[in-house]
C-alpha positions as CSV (number, residue, x, y, z in Angstrom):
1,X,3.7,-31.7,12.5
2,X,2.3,-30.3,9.4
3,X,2.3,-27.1,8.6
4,X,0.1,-25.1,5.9
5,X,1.1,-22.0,4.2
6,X,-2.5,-19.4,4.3
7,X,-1.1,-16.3,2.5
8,X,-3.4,-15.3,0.4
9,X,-1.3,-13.6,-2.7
10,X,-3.7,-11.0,-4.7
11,X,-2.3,-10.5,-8.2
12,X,-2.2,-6.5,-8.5
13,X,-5.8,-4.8,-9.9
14,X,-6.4,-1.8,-12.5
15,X,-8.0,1.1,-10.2
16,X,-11.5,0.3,-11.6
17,X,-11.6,-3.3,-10.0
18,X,-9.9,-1.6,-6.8
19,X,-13.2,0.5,-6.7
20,X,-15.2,-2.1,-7.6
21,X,-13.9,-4.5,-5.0
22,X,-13.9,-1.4,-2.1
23,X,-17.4,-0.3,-3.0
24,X,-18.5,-4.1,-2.7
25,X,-17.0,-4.5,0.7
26,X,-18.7,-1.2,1.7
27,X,-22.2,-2.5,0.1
28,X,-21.7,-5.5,2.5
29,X,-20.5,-4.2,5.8
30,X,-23.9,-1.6,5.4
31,X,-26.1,-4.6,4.8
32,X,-24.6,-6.7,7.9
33,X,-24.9,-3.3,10.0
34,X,-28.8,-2.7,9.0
35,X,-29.6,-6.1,9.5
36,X,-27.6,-6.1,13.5
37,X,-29.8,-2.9,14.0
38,X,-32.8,-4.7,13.3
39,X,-32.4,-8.0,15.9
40,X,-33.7,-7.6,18.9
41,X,-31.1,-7.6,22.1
42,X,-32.0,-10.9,23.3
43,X,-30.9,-11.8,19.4
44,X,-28.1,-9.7,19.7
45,X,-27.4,-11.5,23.1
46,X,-27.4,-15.3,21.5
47,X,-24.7,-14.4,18.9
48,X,-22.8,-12.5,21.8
49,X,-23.3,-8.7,20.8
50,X,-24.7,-6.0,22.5
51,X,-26.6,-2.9,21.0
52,X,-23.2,-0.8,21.8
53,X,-21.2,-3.1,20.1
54,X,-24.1,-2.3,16.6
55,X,-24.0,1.2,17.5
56,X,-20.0,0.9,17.6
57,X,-19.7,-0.8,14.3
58,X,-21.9,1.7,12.6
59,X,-19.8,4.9,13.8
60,X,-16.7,2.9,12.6
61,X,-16.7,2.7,8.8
């Protein structure tokens, strides 16, 4: 059997691209949050969420 090595090795970043990269990630997970509050819950329901779990990721950050 064949096996594959997946680590991901991240060569080390100056602080600025460290914010950079963090206030990217941030700017994303807000997008993907407003756009799960604004399905409706059958939507929410075909992709296997609830309106609890939306309400659950928002409080999370």
């Amino acid at each position: 059997m064949t096996t594959f090595d997946t680590t991901i090795v991240r060569k080390p970043r100056n602080p600025l691209s460290a914010l950079l990269g963090a206030w990217r990630d941030w700017r994303d997970a807000r997008a993907t949050r407003e756009m799960l509050r604004h399905l409706t819950a059958r939507e929410l329901d075909d992709i296997g969420l609830t309106r609890a779990d939306v309400e659950a990721m928002t409080w999370r950050r």
